[in-house]
TORVO-238537 format. One record per atom (N, C-alpha, C, O): atom name; x, y, z. Coordinates in pm, 1 decimal. Each point is the difference from the previous one (the first is absolute). Layout:
residues N
{"CA" {X Y Z}},
...
END
This chain:
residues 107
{"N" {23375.4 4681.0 -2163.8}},
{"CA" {-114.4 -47.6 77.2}},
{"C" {-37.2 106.0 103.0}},
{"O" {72.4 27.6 95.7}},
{"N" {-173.4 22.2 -117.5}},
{"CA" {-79.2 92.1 107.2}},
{"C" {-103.7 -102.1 129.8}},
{"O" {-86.2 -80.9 -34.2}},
{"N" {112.6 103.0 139.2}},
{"CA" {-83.6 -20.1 45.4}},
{"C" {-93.7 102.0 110.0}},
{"O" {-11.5 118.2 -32.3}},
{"N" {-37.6 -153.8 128.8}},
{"CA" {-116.9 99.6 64.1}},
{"C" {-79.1 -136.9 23.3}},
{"O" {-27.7 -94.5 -73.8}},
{"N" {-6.2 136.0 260.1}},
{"CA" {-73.0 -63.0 46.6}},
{"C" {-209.1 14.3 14.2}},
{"O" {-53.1 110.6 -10.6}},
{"N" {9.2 -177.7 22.9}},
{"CA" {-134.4 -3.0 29.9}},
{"C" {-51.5 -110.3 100.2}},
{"O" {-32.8 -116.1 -24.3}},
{"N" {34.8 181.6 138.2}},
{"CA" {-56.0 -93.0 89.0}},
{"C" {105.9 -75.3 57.9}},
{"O" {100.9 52.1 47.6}},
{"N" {-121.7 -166.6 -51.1}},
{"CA" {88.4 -165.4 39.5}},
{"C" {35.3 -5.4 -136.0}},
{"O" {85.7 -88.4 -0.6}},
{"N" {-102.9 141.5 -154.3}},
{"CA" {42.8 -68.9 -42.6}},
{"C" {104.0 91.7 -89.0}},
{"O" {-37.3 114.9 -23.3}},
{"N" {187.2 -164.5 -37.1}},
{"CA" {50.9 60.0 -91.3}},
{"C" {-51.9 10.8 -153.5}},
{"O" {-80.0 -77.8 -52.0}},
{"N" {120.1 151.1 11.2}},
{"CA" {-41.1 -14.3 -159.1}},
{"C" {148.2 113.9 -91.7}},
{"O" {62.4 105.0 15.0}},
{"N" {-71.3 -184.6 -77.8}},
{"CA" {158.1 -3.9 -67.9}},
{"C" {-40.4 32.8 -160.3}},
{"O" {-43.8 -81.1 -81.6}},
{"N" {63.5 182.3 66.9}},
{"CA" {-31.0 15.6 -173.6}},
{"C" {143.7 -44.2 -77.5}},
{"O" {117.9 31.4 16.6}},
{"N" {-190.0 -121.5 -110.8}},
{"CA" {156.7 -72.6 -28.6}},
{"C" {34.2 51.9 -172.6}},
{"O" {-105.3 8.1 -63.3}},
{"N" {174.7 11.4 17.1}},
{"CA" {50.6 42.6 -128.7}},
{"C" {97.4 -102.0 -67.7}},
{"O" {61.4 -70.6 79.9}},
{"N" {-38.7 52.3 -199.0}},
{"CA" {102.3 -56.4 -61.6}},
{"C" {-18.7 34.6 -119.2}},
{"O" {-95.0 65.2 -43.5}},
{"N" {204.6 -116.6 -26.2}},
{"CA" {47.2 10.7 -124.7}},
{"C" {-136.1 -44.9 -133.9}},
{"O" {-13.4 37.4 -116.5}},
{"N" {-77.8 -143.6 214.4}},
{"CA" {-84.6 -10.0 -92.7}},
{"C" {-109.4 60.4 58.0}},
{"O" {-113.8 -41.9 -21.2}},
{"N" {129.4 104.7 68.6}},
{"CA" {-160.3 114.1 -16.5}},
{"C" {-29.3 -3.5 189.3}},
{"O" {90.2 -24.6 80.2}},
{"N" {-238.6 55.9 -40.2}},
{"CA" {-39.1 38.9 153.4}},
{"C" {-18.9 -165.5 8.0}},
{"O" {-51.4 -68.2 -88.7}},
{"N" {93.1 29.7 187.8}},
{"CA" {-65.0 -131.8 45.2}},
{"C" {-98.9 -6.2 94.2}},
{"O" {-29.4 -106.5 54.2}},
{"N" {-47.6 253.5 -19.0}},
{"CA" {-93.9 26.8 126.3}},
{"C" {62.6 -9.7 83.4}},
{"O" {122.5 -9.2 8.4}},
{"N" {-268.7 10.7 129.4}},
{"CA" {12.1 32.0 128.5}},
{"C" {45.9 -192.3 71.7}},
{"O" {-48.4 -111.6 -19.2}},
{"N" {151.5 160.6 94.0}},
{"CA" {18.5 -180.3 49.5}},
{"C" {-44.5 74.5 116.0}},
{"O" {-4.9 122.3 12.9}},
{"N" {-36.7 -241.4 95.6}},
{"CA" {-53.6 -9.3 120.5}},
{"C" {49.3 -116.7 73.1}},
{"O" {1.6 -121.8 -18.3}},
{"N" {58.6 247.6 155.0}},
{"CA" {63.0 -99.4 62.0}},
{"C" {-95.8 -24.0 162.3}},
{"O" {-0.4 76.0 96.8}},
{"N" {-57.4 -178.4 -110.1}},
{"CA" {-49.9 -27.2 187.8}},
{"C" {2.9 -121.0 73.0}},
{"O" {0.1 -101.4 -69.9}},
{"N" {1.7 89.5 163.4}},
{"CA" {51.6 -111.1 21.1}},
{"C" {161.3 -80.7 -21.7}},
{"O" {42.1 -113.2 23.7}},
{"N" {7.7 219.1 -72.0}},
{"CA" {145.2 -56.7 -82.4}},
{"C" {-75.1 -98.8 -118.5}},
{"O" {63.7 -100.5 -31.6}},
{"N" {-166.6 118.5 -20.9}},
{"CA" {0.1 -29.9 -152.8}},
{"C" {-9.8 93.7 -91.2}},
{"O" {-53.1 108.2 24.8}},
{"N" {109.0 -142.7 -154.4}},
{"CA" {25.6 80.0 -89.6}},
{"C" {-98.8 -22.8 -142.4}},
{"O" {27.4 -102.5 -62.4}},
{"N" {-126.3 178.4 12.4}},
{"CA" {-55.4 -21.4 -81.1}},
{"C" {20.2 123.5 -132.4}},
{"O" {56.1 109.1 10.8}},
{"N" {-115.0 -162.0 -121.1}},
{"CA" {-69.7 159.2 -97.0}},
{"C" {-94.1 32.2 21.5}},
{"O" {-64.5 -101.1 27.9}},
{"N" {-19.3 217.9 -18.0}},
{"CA" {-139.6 -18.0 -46.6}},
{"C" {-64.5 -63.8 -97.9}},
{"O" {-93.2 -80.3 -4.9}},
{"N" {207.1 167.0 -120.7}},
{"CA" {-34.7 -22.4 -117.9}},
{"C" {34.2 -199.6 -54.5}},
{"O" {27.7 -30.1 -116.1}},
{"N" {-36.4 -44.4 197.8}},
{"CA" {24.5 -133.1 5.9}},
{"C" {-136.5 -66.9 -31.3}},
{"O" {-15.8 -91.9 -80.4}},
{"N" {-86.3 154.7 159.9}},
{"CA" {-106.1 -30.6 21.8}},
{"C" {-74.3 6.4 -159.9}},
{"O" {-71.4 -82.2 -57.3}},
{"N" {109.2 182.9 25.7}},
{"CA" {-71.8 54.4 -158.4}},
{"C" {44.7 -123.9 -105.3}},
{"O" {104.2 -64.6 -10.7}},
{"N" {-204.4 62.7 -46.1}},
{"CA" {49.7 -51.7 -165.1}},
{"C" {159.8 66.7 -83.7}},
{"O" {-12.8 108.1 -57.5}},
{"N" {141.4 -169.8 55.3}},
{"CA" {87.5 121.8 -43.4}},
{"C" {102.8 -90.8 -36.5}},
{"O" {37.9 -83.6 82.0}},
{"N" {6.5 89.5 -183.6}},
{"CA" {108.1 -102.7 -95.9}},
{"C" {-92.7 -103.8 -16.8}},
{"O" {73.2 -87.2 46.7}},
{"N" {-179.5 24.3 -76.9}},
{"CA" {-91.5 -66.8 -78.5}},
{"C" {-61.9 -55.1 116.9}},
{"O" {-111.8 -44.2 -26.7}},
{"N" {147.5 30.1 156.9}},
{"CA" {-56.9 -43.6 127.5}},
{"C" {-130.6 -46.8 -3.2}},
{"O" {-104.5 54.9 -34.7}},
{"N" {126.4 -154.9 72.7}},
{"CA" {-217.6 -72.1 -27.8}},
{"C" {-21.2 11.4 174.8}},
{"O" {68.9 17.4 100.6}},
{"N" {-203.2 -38.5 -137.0}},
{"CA" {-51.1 2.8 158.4}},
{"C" {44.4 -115.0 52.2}},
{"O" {18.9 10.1 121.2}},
{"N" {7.5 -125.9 -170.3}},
{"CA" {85.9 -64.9 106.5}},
{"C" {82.1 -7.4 95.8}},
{"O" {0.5 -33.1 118.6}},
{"N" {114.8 96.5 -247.1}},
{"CA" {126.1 51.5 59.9}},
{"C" {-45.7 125.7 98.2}},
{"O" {59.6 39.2 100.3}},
{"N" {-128.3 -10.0 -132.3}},
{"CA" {-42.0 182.5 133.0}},
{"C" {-52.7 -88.6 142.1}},
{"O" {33.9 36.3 112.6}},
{"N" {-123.6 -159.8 -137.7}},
{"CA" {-87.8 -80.8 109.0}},
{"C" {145.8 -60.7 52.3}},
{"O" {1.5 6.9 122.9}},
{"N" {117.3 -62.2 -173.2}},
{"CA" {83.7 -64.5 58.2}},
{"C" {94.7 108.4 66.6}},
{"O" {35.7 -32.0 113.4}},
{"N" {9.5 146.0 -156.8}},
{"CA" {80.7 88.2 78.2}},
{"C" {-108.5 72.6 119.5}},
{"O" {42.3 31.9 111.1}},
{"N" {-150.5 -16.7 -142.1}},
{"CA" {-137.7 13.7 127.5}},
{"C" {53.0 -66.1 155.5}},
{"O" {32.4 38.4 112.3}},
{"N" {-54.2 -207.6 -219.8}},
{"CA" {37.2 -131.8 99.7}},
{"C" {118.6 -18.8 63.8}},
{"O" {22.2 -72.1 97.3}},
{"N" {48.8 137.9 -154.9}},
{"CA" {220.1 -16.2 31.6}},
{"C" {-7.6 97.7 131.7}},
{"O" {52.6 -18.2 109.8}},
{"N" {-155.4 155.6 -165.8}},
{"CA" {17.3 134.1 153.7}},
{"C" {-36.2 -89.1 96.0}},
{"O" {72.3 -40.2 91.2}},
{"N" {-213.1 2.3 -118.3}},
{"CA" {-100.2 -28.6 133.6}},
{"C" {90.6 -98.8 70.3}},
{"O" {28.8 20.4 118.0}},
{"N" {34.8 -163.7 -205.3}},
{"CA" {95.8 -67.4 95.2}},
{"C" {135.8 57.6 68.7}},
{"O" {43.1 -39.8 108.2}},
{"N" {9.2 126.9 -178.4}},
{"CA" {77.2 104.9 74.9}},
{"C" {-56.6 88.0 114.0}},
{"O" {69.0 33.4 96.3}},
{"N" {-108.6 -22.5 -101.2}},
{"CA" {-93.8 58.4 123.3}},
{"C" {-54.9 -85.1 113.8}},
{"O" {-23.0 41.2 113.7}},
{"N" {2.9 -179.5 -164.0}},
{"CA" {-17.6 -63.5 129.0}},
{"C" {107.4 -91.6 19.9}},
{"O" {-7.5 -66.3 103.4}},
{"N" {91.6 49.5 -166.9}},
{"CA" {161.5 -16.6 83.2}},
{"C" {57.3 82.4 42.5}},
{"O" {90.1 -42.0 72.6}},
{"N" {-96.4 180.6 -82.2}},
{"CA" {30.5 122.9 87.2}},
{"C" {-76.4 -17.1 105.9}},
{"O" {65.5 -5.8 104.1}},
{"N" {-180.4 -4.5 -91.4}},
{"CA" {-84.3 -21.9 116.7}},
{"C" {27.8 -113.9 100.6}},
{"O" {-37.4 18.5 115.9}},
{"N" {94.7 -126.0 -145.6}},
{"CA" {1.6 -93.2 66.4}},
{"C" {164.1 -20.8 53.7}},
{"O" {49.7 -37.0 106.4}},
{"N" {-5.5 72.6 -212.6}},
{"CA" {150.5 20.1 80.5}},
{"C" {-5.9 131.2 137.6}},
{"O" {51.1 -12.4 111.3}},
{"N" {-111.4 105.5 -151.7}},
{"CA" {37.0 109.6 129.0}},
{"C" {-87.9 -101.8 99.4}},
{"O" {60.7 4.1 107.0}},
{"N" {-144.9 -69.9 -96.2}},
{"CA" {-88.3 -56.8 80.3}},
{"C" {79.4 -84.5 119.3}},
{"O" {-12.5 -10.8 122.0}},
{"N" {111.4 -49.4 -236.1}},
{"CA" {107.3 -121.6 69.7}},
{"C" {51.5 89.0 66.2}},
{"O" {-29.2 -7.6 119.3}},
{"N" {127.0 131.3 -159.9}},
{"CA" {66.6 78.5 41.0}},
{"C" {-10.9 11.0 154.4}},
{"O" {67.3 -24.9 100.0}},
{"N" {-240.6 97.6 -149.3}},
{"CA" {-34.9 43.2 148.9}},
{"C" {-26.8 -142.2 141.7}},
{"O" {5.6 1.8 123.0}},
{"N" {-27.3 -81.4 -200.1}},
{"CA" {-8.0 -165.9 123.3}},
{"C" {160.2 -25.8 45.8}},
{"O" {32.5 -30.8 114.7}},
{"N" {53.9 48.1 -218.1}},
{"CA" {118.7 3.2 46.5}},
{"C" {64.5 83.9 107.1}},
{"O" {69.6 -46.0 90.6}},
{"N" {-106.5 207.3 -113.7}},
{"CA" {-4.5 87.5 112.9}},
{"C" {-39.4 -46.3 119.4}},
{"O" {74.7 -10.8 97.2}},
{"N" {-207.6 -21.9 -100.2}},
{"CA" {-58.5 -37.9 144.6}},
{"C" {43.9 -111.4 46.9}},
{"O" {33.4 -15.8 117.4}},
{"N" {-30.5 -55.5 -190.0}},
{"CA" {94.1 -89.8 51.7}},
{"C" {147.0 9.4 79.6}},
{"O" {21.5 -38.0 115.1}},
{"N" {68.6 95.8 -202.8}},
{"CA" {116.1 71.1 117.7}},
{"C" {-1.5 88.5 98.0}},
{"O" {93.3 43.7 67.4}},
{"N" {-286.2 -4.2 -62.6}},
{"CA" {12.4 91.0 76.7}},
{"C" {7.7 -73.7 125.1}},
{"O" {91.7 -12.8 81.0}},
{"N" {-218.8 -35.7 -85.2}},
{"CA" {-23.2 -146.3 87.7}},
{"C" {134.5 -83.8 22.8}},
{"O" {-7.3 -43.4 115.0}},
{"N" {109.9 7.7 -166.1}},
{"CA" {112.8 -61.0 29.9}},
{"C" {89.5 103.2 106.9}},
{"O" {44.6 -41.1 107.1}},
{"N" {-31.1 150.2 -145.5}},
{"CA" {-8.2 116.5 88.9}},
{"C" {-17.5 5.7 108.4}},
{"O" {95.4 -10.6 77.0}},
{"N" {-205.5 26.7 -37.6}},
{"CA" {-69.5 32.3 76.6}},
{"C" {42.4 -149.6 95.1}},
{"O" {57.3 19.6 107.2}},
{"N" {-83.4 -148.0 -144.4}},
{"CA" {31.7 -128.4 79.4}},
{"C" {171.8 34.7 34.3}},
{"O" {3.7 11.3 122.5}},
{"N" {94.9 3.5 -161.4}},
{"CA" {135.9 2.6 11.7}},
{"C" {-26.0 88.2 125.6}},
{"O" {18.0 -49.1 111.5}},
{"N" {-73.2 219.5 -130.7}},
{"CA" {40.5 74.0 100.5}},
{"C" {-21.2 -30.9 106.9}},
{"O" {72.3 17.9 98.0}},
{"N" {-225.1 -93.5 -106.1}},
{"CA" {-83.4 -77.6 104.2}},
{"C" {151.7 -114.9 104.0}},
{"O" {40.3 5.2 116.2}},
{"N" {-13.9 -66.0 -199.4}},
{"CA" {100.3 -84.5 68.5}},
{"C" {134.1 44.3 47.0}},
{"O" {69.9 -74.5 68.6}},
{"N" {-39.6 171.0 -96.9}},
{"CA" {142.8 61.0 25.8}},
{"C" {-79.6 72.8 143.0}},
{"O" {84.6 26.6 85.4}},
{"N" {-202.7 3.9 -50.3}},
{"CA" {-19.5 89.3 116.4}},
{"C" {-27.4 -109.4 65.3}},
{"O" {64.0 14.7 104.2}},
{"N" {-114.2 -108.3 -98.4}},
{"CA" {-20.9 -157.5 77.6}},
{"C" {131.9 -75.0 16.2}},
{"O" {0.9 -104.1 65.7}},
{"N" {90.0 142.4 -111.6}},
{"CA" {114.8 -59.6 -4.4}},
{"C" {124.1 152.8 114.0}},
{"O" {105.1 -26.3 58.5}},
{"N" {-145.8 109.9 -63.3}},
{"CA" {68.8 143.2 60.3}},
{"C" {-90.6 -51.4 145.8}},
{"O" {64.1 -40.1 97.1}},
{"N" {-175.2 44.2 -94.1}},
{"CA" {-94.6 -34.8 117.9}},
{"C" {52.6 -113.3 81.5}},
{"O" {34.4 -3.3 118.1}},
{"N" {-37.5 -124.3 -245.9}},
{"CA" {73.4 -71.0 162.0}},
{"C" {158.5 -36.5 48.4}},
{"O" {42.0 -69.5 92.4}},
{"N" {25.8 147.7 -196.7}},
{"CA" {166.3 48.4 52.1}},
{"C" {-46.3 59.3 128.7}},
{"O" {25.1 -63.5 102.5}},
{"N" {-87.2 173.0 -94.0}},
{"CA" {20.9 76.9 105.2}},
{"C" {-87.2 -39.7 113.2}},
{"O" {-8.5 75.0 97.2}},
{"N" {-45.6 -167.1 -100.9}},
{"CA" {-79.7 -93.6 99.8}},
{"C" {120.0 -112.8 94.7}},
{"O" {14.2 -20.6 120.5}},
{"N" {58.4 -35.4 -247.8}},
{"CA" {103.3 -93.3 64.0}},
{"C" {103.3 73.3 43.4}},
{"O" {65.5 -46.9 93.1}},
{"N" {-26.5 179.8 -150.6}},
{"CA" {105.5 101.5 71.4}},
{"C" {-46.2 37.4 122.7}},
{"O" {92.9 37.6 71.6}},
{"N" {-196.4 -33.2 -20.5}},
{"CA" {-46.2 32.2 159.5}},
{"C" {10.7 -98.6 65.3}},
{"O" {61.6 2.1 106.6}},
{"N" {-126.2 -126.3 -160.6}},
{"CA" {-9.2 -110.4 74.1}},
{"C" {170.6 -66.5 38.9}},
{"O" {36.0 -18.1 116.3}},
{"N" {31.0 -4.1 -207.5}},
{"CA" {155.8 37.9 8.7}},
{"C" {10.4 84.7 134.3}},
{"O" {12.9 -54.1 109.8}},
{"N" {-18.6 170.2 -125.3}},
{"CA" {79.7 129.2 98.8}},
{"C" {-88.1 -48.8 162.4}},
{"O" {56.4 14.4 108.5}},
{"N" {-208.1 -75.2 -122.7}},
{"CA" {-33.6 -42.2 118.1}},
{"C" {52.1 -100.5 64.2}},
{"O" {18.3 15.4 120.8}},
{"N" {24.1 -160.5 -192.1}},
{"CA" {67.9 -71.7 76.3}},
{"C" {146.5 -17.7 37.5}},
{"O" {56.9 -86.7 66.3}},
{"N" {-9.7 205.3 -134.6}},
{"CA" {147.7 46.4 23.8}},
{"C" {-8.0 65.5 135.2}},
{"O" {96.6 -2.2 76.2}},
{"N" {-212.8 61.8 -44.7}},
{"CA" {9.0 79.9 123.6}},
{"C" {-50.8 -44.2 113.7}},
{"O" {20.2 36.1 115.9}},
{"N" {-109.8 -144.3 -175.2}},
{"CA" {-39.3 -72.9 123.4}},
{"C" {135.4 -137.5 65.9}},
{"O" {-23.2 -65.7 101.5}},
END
């Protein structure tokens, strides 16, 4: 297997025992043929319209999972961000009652 990049995307010239199987294409982390698309081992346009239909839904479950991904991110970022928030509101009024402490010790 040779490969060589173009762009974002890999392309993998694949070989075997039974002959070139073409260029696969990898983006998105999906994996296709070109030659899938073509009429090839008796392939009707159906079958070409249904592996069409198999990418395009692969592609938008790739899409929608990184989507979650990223709501999930912001989300902990935001959880984050509230925790640090409270650990300095919580440091703040230790050292409020540590004075107030040391004042009526001295008074």
């Amino acid at each position: 297997t040779k490969k060589f990049f173009s762009g974002n995307q890999q392309v993998s010239r694949q070989q075997s025992r039974y002959g070139d199987k073409g260029d696969l294409v990898t983006t998105n982390g999906l994996q296709y043929g070109k030659n899938l698309l073509m009429q090839q081992d008796g392939g009707s346009d159906d079958h070409i319209e249904q592996i069409r239909m198999n990418i395009a839904e692969a592609q938008r479950t790739t899409a929608q999972l990184a989507e979650k991904e990223s709501e999930k991110h912001a989300q902990q970022k935001e959880l984050n961000q509230k925790d640090s928030i409270r650990s300095q509101s919580i440091s703040a009024l230790k050292n409020k009652l540590h004075v107030s402490v040391c004042w009526c010790i001295q008074d």
